[in-house]
Residue frames as qw, qx, qy, qz and C-alpha x, y, z in Angstrom:
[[0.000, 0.890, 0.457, 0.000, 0.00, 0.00, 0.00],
 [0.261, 0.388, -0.110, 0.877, 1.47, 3.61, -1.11],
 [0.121, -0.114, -0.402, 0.901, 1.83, 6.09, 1.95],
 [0.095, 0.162, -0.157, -0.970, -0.73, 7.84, 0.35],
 [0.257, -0.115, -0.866, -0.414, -3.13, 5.41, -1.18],
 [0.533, -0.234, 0.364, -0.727, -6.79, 5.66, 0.61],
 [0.477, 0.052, 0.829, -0.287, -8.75, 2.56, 2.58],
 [0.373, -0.244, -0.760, -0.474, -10.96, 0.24, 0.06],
 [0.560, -0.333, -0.026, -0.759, -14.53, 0.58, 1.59],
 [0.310, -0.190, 0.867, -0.341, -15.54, -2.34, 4.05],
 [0.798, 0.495, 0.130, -0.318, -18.51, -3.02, 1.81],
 [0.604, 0.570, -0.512, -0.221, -16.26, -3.92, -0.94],
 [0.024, 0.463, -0.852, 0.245, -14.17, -6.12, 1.40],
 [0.394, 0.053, 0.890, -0.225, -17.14, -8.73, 1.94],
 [0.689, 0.472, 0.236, -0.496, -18.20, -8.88, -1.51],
 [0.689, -0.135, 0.641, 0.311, -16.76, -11.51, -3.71],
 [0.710, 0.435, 0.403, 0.379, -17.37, -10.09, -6.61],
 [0.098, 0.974, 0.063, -0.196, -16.63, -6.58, -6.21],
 [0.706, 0.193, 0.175, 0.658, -13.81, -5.38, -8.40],
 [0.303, -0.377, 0.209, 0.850, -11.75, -1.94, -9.12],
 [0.538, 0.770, 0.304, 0.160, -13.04, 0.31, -11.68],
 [0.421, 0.783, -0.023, 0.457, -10.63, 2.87, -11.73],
 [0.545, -0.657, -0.119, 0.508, -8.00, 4.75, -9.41],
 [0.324, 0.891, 0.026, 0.318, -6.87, 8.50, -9.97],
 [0.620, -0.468, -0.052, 0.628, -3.50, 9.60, -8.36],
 [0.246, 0.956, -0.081, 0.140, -1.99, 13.31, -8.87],
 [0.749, -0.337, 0.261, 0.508, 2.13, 13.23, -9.37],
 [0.483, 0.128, 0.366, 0.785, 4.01, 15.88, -11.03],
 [0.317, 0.391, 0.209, -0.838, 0.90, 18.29, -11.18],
 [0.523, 0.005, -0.582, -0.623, -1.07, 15.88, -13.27],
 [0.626, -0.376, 0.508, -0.458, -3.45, 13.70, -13.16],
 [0.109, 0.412, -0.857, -0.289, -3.11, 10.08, -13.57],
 [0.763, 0.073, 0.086, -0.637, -5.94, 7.57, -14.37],
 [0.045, 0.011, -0.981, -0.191, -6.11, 3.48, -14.78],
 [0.713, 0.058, 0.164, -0.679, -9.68, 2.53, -15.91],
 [0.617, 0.085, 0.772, -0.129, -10.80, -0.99, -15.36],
 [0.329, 0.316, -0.461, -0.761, -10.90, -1.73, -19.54],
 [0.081, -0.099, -0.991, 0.042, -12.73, -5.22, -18.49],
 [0.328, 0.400, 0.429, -0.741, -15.86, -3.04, -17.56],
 [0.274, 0.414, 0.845, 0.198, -19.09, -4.53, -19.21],
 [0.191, 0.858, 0.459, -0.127, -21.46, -1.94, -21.52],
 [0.416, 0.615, 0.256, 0.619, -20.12, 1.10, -23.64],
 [0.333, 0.222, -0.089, 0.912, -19.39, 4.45, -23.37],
 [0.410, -0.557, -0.235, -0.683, -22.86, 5.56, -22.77],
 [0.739, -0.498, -0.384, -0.242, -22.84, 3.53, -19.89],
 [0.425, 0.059, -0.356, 0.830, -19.49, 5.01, -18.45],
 [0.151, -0.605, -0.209, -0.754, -22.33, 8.22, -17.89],
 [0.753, -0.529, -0.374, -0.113, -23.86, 6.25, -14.62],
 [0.700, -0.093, -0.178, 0.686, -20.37, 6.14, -13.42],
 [0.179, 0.043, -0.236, 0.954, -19.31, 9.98, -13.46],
 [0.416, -0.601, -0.337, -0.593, -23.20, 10.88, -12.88],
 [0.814, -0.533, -0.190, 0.136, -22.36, 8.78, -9.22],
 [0.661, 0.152, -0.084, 0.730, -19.15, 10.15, -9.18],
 [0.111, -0.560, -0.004, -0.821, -20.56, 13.81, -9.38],
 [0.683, -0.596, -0.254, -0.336, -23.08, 13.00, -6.27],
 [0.797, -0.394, -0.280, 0.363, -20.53, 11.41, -4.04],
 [0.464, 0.146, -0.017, 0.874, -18.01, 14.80, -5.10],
 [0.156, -0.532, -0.185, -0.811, -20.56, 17.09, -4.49],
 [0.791, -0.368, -0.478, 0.107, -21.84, 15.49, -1.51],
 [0.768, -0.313, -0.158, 0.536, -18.32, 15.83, 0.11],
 [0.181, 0.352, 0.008, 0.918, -17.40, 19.40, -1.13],
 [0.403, -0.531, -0.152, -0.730, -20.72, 20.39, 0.81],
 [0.903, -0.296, -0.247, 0.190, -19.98, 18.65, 3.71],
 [0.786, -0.128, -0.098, 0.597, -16.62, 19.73, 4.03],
 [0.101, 0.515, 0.223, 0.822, -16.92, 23.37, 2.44],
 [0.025, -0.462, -0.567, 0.682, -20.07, 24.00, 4.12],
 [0.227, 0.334, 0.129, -0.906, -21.79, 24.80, 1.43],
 [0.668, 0.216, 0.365, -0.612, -25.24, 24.41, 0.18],
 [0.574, 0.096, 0.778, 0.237, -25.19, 20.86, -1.82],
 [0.549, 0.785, 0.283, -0.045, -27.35, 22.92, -4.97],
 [0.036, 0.955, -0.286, -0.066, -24.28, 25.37, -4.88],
 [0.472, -0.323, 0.760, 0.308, -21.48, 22.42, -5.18],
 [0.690, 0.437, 0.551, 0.170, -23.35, 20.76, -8.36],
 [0.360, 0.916, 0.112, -0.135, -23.66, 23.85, -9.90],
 [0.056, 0.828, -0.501, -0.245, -20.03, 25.00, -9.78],
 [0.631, -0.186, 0.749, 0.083, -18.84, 21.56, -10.40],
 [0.604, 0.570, 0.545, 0.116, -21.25, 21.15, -13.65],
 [0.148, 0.959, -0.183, -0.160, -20.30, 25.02, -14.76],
 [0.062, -0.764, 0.485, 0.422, -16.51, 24.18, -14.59],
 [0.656, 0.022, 0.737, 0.161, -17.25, 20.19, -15.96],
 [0.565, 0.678, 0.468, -0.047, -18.86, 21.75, -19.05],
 [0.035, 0.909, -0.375, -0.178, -16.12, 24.71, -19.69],
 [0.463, -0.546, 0.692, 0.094, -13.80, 21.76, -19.58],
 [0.586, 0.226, 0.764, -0.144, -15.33, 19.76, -21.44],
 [0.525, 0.818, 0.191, -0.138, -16.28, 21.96, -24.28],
 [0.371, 0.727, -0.576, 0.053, -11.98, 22.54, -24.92],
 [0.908, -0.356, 0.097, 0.197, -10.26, 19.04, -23.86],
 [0.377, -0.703, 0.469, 0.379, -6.54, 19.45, -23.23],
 [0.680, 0.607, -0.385, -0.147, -4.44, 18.44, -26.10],
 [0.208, 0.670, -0.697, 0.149, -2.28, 16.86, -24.12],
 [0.738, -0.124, 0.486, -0.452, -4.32, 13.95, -22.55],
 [0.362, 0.241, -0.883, -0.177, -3.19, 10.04, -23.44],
 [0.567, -0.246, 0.621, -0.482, -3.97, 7.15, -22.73],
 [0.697, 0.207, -0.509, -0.461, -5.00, 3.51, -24.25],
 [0.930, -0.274, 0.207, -0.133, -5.19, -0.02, -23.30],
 [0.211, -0.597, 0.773, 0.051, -1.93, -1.42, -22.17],
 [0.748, 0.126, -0.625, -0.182, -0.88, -5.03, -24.34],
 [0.946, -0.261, 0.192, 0.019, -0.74, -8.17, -22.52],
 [0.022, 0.724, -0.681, -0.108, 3.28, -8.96, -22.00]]
């Protein structure tokens, strides 16, 4: 386990099938990303994923912040969509071969 690395949920720990989907780490002032490429259903169905993703992030910003949970989505969605509308040029990434 890196220094750094946070706890797997106790749920996850007494469920035989539960599996990784993805882990983000920041090093260097990026970020880095492994996505589970074994993950069943399409792109559309990645949506579900950062749709939960948003809730649990928004959640915690309002929680921690203190401020009103409407007022976390919002900025969140505002800056997801700015982003979103110019992606970086400099973003990689593919599925690693089998050695």
């Amino acid at each position: 386990m890196h220094d750094n690395e946070l706890e797997i949920p106790a749920e996850v720990l007494t469920d035989p099938d539960g599996f990784e989907l993805m882990r983000l780490w920041a090093a260097h002032g990026e970020l880095h990303v492994t996505i589970n490429s074994n993950l069943e259903g399409g792109a559309e169905d990645f949506g579900e994923l950062l749709a939960d993703l948003f809730e649990h992030a928004s959640r915690m910003y309002s929680q921690r912040d203190g401020v009103p949970l409407a007022e976390c989505r919002q900025l969140m969605l505002d800056d997801f969509l700015q982003r979103t509308s110019s992606p970086k040029d400099s973003i990689e990434g593919s599925i690693p071969t089998e050695h």
